[in-house]
C-alpha positions in Angstrom: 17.4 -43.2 -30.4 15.2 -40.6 -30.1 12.6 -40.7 -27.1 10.6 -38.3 -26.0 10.4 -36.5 -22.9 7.0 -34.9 -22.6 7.9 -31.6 -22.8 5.7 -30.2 -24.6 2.7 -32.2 -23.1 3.7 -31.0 -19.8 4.0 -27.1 -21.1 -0.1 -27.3 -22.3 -0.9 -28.6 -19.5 0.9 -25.5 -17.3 -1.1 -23.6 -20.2 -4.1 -24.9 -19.6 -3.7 -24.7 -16.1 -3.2 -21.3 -16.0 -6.1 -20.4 -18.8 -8.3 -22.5 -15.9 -7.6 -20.8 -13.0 -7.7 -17.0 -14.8 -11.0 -17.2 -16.1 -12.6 -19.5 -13.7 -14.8 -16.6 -12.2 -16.1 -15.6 -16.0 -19.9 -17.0 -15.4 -20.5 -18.2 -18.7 -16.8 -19.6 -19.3 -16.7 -21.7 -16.6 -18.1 -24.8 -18.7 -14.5 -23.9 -21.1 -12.5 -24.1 -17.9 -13.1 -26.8 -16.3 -12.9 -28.9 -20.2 -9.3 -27.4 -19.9 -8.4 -28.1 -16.7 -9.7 -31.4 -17.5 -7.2 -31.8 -20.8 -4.7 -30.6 -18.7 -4.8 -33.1 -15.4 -4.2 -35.4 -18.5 -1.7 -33.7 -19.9 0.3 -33.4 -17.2 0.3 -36.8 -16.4 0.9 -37.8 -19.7 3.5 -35.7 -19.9 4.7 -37.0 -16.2 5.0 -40.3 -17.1 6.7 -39.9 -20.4 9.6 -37.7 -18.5 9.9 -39.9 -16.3 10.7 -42.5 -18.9 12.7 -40.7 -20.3 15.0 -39.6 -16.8 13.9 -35.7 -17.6 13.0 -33.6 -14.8 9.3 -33.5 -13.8 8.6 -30.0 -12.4 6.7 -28.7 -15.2 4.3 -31.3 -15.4 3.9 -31.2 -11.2 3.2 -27.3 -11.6 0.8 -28.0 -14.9 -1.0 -30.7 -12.6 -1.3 -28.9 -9.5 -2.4 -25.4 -11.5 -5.3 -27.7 -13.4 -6.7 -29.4 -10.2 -7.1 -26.1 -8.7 -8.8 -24.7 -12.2 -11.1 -27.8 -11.7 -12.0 -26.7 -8.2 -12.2 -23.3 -8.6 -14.1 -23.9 -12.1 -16.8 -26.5 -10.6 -17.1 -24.2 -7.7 -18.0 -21.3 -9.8 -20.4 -23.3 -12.3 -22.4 -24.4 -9.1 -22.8 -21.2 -8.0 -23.8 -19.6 -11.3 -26.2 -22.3 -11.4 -27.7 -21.8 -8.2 -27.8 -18.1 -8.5 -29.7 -18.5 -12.1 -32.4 -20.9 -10.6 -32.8 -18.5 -7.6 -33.6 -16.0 -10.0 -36.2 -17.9 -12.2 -37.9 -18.8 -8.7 -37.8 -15.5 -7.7 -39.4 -13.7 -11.1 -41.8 -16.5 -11.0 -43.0 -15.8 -7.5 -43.6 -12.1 -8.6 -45.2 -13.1 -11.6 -47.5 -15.2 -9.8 -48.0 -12.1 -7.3 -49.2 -9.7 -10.1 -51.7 -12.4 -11.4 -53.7 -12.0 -8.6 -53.9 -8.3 -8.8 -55.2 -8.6 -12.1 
């Protein structure tokens, strides 16, 4: 019988833990990060589940699991802020624009 263990599930999930947490702080690549630290939280438990079935050790899909949530975090933190900084900055040209019309 040949059954699975979800080892390679659990391996892209450690992956695309690890891709989420690297490049969270990329501004523009945060959007990509949290998408993968998303497919990995599934991944992993997935993965999880189908070694557990199986009576094969769990520890990679743990550390794929734990490494995504914390991409998530980290990720949704950093898309906030970049968001916030950006509408800061069209309030803030707008404001001067609005200054130099009056000038004019």
């Amino acid at each position: 019988m040949n059954q699975s263990t979800g080892k390679g599930m659990s391996a892209t999930a450690l992956v695309l833990g690890i891709v989420s947490i690297v490049f969270f702080w990329v501004p523009y690549f945060n959007i990509v990060t949290v998408i993968c630290g998303v497919v990995g939280i599934i991944l992993a438990v997935m993965g999880s589940k189908k070694a557990k079935a199986a009576g094969a050790p769990t520890g990679l899909a743990t550390a794929g699991l734990v490494l995504s949530i914390i991409g998530v975090v980290l990720s949704a933190i950093g898309l906030f802020s970049c968001t916030i900084c950006g509408s800061c900055a069209v309030c803030a040209a707008a404001d001067t624009a609005a200054g130099l019309s009056t000038l004019y």
